[in-house]
KOLVEXVO-655158 format. One line per 8 residues: number of its first residue (from 1); their letters; for each residue z, y, x of C-alpha. Coordinates in Angstrom, 2 decimals, always signed. Example, Ala and Ser with C-alpha at 12.3 -4.5 7.8 and 13.67 -1.06 7.14 Angstrom:
<sites>
1> AS> +7.80/-4.50/+12.30  +7.14/-1.06/+13.67
</sites>
This chain:
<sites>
1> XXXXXXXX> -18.03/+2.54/+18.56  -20.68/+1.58/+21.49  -24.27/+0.65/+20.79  -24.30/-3.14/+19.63  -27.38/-4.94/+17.79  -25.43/-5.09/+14.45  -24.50/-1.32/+14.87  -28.16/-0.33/+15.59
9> XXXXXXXX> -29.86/-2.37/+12.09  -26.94/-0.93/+9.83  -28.07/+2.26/+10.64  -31.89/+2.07/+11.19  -32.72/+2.93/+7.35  -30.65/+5.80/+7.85  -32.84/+7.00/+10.54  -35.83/+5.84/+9.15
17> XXXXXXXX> -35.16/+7.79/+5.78  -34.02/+11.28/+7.24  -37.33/+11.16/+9.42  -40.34/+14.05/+8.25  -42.29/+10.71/+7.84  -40.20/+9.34/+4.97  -42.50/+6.36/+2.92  -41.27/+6.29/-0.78
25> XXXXXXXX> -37.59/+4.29/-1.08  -37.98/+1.88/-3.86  -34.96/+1.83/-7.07  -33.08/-0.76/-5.44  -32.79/+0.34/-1.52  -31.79/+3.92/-2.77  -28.32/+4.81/-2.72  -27.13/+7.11/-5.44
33> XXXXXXXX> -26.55/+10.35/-3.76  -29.94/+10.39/-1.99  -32.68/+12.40/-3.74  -33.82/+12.76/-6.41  -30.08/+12.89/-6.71  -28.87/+16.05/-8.61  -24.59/+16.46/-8.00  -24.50/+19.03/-10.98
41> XXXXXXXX> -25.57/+17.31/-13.61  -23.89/+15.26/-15.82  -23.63/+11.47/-15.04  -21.95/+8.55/-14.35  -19.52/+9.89/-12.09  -19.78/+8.74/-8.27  -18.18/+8.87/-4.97  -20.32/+9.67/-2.48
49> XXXXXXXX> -20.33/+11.36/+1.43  -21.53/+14.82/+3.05  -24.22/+14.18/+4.72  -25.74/+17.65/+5.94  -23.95/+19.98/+7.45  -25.11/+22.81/+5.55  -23.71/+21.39/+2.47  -20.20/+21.05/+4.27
57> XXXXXXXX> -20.58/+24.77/+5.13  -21.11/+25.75/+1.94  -18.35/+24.09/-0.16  -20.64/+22.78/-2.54  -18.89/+19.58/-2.78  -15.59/+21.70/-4.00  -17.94/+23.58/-6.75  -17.39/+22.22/-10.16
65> XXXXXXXX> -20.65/+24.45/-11.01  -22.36/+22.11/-8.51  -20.56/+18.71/-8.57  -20.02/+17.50/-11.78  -18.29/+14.13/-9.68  -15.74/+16.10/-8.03  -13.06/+15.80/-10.66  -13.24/+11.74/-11.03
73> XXXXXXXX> -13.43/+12.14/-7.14  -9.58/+13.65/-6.60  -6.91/+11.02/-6.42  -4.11/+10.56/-8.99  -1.56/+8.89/-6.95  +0.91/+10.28/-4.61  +2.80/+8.75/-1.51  +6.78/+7.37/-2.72
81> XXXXXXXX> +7.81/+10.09/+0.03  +4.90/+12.62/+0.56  +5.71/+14.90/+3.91  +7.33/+11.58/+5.33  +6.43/+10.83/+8.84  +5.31/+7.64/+10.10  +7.72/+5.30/+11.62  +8.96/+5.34/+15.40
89> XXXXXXXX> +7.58/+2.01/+15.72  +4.52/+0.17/+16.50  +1.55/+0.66/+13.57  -0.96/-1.22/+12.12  -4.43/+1.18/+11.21  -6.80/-0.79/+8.80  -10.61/+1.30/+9.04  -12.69/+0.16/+6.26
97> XXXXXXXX> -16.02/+0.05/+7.88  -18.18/-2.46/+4.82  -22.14/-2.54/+4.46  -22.34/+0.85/+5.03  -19.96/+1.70/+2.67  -19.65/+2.90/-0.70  -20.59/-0.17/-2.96  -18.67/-1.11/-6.06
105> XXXXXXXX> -15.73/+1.05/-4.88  -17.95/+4.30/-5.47  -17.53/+3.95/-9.26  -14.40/+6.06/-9.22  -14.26/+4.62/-13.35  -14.47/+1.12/-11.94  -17.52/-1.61/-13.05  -18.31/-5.16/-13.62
113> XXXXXXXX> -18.16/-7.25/-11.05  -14.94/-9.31/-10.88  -15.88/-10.36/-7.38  -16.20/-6.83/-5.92  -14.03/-6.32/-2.49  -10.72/-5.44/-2.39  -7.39/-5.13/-0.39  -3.82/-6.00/-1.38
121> XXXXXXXX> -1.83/-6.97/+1.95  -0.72/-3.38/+2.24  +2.55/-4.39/+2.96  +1.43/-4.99/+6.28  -0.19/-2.10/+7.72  +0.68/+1.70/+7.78  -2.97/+3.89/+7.80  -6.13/+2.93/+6.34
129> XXXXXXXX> -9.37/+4.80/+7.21  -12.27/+5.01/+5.09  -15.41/+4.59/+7.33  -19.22/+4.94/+7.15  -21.90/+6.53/+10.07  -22.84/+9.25/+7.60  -21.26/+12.96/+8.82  -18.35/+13.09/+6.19
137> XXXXXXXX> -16.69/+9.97/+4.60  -15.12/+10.61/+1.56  -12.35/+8.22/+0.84  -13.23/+7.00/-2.89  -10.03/+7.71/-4.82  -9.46/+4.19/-5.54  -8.43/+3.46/-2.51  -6.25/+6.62/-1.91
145> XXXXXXXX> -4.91/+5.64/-5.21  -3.68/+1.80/-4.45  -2.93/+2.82/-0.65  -0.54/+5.26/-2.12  +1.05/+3.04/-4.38  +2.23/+1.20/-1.25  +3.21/+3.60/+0.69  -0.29/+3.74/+2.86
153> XXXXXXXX> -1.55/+6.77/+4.02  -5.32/+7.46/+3.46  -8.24/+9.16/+5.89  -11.81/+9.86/+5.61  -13.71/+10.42/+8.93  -15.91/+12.54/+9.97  -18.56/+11.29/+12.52  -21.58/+12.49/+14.88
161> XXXXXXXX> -23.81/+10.50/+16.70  -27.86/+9.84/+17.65  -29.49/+12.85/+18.57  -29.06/+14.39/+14.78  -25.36/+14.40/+15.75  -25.63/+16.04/+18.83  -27.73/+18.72/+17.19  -24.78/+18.99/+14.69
169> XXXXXXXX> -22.14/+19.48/+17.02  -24.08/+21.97/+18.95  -23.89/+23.94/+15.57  -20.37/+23.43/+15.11  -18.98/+24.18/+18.40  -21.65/+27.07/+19.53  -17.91/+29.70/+18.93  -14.80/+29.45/+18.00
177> XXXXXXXX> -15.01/+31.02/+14.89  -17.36/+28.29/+14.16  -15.48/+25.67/+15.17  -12.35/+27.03/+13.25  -14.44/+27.06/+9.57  -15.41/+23.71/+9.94  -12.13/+22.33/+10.66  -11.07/+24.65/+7.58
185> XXXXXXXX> -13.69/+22.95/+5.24  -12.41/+19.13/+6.35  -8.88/+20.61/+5.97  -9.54/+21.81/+2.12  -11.29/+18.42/+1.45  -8.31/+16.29/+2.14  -5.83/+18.52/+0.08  -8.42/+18.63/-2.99
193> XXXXXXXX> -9.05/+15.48/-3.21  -5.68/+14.08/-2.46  -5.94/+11.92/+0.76  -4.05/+12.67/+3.86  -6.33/+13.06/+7.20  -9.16/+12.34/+8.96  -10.56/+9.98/+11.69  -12.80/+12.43/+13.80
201> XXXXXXXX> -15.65/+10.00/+15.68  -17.85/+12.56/+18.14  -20.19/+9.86/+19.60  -22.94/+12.56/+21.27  -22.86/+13.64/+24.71  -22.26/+17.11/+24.92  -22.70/+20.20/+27.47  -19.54/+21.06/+29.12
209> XXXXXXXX> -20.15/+24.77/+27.63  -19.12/+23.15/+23.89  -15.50/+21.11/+24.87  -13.22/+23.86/+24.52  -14.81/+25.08/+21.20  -14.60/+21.11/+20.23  -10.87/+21.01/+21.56  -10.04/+24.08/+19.54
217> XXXXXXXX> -11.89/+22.10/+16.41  -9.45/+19.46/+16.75  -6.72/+21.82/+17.34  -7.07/+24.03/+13.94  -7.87/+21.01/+11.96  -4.49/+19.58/+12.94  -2.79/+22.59/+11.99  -4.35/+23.51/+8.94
225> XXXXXXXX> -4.04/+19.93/+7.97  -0.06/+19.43/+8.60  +0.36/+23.19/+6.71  -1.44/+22.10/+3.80  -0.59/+18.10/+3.36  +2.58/+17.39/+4.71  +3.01/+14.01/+6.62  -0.96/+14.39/+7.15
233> XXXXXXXX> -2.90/+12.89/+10.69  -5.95/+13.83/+12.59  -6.42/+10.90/+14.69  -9.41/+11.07/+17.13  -11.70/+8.22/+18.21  -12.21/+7.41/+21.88  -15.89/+8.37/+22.44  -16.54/+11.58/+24.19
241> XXXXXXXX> -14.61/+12.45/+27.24  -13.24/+16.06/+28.20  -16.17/+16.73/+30.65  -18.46/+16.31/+27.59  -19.45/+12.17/+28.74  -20.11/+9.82/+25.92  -18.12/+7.24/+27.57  -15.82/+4.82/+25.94
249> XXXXXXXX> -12.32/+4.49/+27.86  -11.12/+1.75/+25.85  -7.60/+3.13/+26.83  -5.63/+6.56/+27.11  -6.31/+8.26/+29.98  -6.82/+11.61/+31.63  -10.40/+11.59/+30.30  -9.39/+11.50/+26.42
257> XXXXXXXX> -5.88/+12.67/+26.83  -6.55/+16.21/+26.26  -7.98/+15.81/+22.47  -4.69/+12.94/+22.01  -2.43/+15.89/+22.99  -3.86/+18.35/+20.17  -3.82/+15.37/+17.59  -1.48/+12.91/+15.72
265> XXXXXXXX> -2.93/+9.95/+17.58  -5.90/+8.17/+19.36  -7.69/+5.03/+17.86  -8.96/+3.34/+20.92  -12.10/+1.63/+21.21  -11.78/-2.13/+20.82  -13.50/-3.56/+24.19  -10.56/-3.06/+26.16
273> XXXXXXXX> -8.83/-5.77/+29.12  -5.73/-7.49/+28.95  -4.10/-4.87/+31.03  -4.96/-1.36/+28.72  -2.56/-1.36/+26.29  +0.27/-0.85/+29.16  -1.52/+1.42/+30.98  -2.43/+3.25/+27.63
281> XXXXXXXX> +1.63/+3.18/+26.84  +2.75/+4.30/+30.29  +0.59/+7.68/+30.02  +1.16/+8.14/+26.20  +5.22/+7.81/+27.25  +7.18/+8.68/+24.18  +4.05/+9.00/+21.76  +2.84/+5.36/+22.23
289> XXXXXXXX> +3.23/+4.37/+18.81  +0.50/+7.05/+18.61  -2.26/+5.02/+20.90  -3.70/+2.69/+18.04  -5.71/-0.57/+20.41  -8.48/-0.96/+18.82  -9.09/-5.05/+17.07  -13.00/-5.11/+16.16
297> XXXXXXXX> -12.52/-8.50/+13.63  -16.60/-9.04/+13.81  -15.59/-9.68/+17.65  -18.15/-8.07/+19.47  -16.72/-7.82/+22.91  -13.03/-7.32/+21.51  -10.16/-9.00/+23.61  -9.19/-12.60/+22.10
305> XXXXXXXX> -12.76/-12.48/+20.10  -11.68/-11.35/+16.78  -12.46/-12.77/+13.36  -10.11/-16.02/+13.46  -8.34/-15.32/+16.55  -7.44/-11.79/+15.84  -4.17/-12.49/+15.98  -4.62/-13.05/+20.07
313> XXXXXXXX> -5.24/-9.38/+20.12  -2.31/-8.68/+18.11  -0.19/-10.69/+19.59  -0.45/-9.16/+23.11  -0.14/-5.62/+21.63  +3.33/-6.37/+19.93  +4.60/-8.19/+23.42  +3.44/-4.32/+24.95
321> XXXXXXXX> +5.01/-2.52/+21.76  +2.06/-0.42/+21.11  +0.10/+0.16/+17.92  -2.98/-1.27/+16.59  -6.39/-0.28/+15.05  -7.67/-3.20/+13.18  -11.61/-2.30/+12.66  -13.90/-4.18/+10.15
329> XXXXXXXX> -11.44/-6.73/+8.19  -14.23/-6.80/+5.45  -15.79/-9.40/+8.31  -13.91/-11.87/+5.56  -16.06/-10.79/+2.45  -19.25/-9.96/+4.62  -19.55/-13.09/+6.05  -18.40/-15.46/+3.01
337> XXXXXXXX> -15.52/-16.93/+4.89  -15.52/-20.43/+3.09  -13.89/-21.58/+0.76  -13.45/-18.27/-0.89  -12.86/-15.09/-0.73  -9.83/-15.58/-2.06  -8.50/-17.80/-0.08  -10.00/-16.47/+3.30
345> XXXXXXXX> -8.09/-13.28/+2.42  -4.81/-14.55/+2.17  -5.49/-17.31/+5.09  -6.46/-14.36/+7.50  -4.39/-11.80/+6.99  -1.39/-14.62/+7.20  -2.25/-14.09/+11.17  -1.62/-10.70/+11.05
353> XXXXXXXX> +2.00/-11.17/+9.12  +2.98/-13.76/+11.55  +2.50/-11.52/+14.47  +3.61/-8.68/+12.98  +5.40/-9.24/+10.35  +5.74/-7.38/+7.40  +5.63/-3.60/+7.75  +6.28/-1.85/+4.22
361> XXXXXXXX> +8.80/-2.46/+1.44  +8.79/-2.16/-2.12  +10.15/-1.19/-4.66  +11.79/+1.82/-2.65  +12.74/+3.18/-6.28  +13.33/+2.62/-10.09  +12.11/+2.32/-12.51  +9.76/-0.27/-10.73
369> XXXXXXXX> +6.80/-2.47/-12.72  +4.37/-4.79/-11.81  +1.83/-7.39/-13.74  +0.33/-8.41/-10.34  -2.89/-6.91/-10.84  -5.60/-7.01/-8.09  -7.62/-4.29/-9.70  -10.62/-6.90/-10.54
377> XXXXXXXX> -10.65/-9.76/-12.95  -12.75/-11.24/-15.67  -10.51/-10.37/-18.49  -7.94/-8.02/-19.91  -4.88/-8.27/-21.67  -2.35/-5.94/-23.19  +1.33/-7.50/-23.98  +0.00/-11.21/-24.20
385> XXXXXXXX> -3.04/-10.66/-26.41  -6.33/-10.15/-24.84  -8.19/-6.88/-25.67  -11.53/-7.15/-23.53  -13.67/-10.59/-22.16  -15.60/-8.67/-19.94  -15.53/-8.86/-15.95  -14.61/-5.48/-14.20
393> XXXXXXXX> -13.12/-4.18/-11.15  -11.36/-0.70/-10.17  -9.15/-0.83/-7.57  -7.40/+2.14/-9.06  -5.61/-0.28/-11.62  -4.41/-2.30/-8.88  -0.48/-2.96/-9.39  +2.25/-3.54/-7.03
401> XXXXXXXX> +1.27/-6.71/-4.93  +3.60/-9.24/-4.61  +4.22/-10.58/-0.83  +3.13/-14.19/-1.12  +3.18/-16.12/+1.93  -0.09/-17.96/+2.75  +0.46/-22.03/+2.06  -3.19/-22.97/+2.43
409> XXXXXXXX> -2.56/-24.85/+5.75  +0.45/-26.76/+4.27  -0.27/-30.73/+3.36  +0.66/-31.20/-0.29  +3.13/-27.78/-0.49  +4.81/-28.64/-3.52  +4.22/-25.64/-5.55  +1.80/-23.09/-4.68
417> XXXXXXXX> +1.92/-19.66/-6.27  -0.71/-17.50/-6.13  -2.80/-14.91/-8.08  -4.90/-16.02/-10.91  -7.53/-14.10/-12.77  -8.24/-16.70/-15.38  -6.26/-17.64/-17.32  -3.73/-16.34/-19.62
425> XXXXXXXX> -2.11/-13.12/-18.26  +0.54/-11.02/-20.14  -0.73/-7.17/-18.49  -3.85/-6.30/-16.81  -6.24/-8.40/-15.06  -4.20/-11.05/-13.04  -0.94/-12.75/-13.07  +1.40/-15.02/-10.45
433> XXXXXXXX> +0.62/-18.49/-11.26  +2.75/-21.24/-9.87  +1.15/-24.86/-9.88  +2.56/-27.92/-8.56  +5.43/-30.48/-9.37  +8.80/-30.89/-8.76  +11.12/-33.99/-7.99  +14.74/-33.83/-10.19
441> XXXXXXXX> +17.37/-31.30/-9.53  +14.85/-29.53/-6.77  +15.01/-26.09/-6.28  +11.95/-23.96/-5.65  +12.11/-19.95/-5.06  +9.47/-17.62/-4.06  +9.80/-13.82/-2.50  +7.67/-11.52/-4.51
449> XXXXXXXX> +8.68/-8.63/-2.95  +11.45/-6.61/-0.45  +12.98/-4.00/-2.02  +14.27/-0.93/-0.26  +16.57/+0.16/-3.38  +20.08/+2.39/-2.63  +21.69/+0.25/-5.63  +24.48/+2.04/-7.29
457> XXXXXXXX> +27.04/+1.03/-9.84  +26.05/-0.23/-13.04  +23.51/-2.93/-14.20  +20.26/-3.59/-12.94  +17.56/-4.91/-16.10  +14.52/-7.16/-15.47  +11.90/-7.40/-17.43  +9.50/-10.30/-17.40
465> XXXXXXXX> +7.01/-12.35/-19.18  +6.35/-15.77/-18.48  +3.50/-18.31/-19.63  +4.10/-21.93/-19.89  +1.27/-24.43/-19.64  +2.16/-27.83/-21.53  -0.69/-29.65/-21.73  +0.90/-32.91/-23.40
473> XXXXXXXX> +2.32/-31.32/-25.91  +0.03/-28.20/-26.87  -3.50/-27.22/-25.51  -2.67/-23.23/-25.90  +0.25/-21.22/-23.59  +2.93/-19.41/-25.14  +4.09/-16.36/-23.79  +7.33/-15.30/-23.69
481> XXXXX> +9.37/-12.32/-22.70  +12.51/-12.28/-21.41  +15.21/-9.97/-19.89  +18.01/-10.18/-17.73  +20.72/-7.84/-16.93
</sites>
């Protein structure tokens, strides 16, 4: 991503605290990986990045002798089809690029606050990228977990840039053989811990002597990555050219070209004209579903100005049938979109479903369950009774989410369904709450989701609970169960 005022603060303290001149870090600024930080002993367990190189050479991370966090740190979840390939159509990438990154999502055991950030529109995109400006991003497996659940395929990214990232990459690509083991360590990563690619982000000018070796990087780590994790992507960021300039195209061309050709795609930086995505389409020919446009929701110098407008962006990508790389949707929670978060959620990704529509369907198999569950709340239940009061968040526990269309903007919608945390939920965290009233002999229905189910002979049972509020007649819900055949 080019140099911008916001992108410059968010990483000054990590400048300031790799310097020789380091001042002491007080409790609360300190992140937990960074010393006195000790991976091998026992401890809450964390997810946490590389952030030497040294330490990705040496396959500490993979060492349960040394990283007593790496076996909360491997995801549980694996894609409905694993191996599948992505669709011949245009795709929507979602990179997760949030304060830096790792905050309540690197408790891969969850926590407490009910508010934390989360996702659950994956029914409308296809890749979602894990990003922070530290060398290797480890997706948490929370996220690998819930993205799976939907069908979503996960990366982590690897990234260089300042001057400590051109000193990396010097490293890296001095030979081949180099270049080959460090592509062989990101490859062994993603199978171990259970996510399926990586985002690679070289942001560093570098001498024309080191492209080939950095071409042959991105090579091998395709290869290795597609023998090892079927279905997996190495998508590569437009940054560096192939004469070694740090120059963002903003489109495919003959400049960045040679690293899309070794790779499954190219997520192209968002400050491009009205006019890029065709030319990006015309050059990619039959692999333009592989260009990705990039959408920078903060706004800063993307086309149609992001944040509530993204959908300008979008829209002119669908009219040129090419795919999309939707950077920085935590804008939403960042910013405190008002009223809530909530709300802003639901309102702003209802842009992105009306220009795109909806891209995945579920359930694709049986048996299929759901109890709605965000994977945040401020209580639990268990069959109808409550078992815990206490606020927590993991996204891992996140259940199917239904497809609920946004009726925020409606005057006086007659019913309005959405998730509630609060009240009296039958399973997990979070139910589907409808409110409103109906006039006589009305009849109200609501999509929760779309199936992609080969049905066969026989019966198909439902299972479902339902909680009646009453308030005349009684001030507590009853719960019932029911089933249908």
């Amino acid at each position: 991503m080019p140099f911008t005022l916001r992108r410059f603060l968010r990483r000054l303290r990590t400048m300031i605290s790799s310097s020789d001149n380091e001042g002491p870090v007080s409790e609360d600024d300190r992140r937990p990986w960074e010393p006195p930080f000790d991976a091998s002993k026992p401890a809450p367990p964390i997810s946490y990045p590389i952030t030497e190189l040294a330490a990705l050479a040496s396959r500490s991370y993979l060492s349960d002798a040394s990283n007593f966090h790496l076996p909360f740190n491997r995801a549980s979840t694996p894609l409905p089809s694993p191996g599948a390939p992505l669709p011949p159509r245009r795709r929507v990438l979602v990179c997760h690029d949030m304060q830096g990154g790792y905050r309540d999502d690197a408790a891969p055991q969850g926590g407490a606050n009910p508010d934390a950030y989360a996702l659950w529109h994956w029914h409308l995109m296809d890749i979602f990228v894990y990003f922070s400006h530290y060398l290797v991003t480890l997706p948490p497996p929370c996220w690998t977990n819930t993205a799976h659940l939907h069908g979503v395929k996960v990366l982590g990214t690897f990234i260089a840039e300042w001057d400590k990232g051109a000193e990396i990459c010097r490293e890296m690509f001095a030979t081949q053989d180099s270049a080959q083991m460090y592509a062989e360590r990101l490859q062994e990563l993603a199978a171990t811990l259970g996510f399926d690619g990586w985002l690679i982000n070289i942001e560093v000018k570098l001498d024309i002597q080191f492209i080939d070796n950095l071409k042959e990087f991105v090579n091998h780590l395709t290869d290795r990555m597609h023998a090892a994790v079927p279905g997996s992507l190495v998508i590569w960021y437009d940054a560096v050219t192939v004469n070694g300039h740090l120059n963002w195209q903003n489109k495919l061309n003959e400049y960045n070209k040679p690293f899309f050709d070794l790779c499954d795609g190219l997520f192209v930086n968002y400050t491009w004209k009205e006019n890029y995505p065709q030319d990006s389409a015309a050059v990619a020919g039959e692999r333009k579903y592989d260009v990705y446009m990039g959408i920078d929701v903060f706004g800063r110098n993307s086309y149609g100005g992001g944040q509530w407008n993204t959908n300008v962006a979008l829209d002119l990508l669908k009219k040129d049938d090419i795919s999309t790389a939707i950077f920085a949707p935590g804008w939403i929670y960042e910013t405190k979109q008002p009223p809530d978060f909530q709300s802003a959620q639901n309102r702003w990704w209802d842009l992105v479903e009306k220009s795109w529509g909806v891209l995945q369907s579920y359930p694709k198999r049986l048996p299929f369950y759901s109890d709605f569950d965000q994977g945040r709340g401020y209580q639990v239940s268990s069959e109808g009774l409550q078992v815990s009061r206490d606020p927590w968040n993991n996204i891992s526990c996140q259940s199917f989410q239904p497809m609920l269309k946004y009726t925020g903007d409606e005057v006086h919608p007659p019913l309005i369904t959405s998730i509630n945390f609060k009240d009296g939920q039958y399973s997990g965290g979070g139910c589907v709450t409808v409110k409103g009233g109906l006039n006589q002999n009305t009849i109200f229905s609501e999509q929760l989701f779309e199936a992609s189910i080969s049905m066969e002979d026989g019966p198909l049972h439902l299972f479902y609970s339902k909680c009646f509020w009453v308030p005349t007649l009684t001030p507590d819900p009853c719960m019932t169960r029911k089933s249908q055949s």
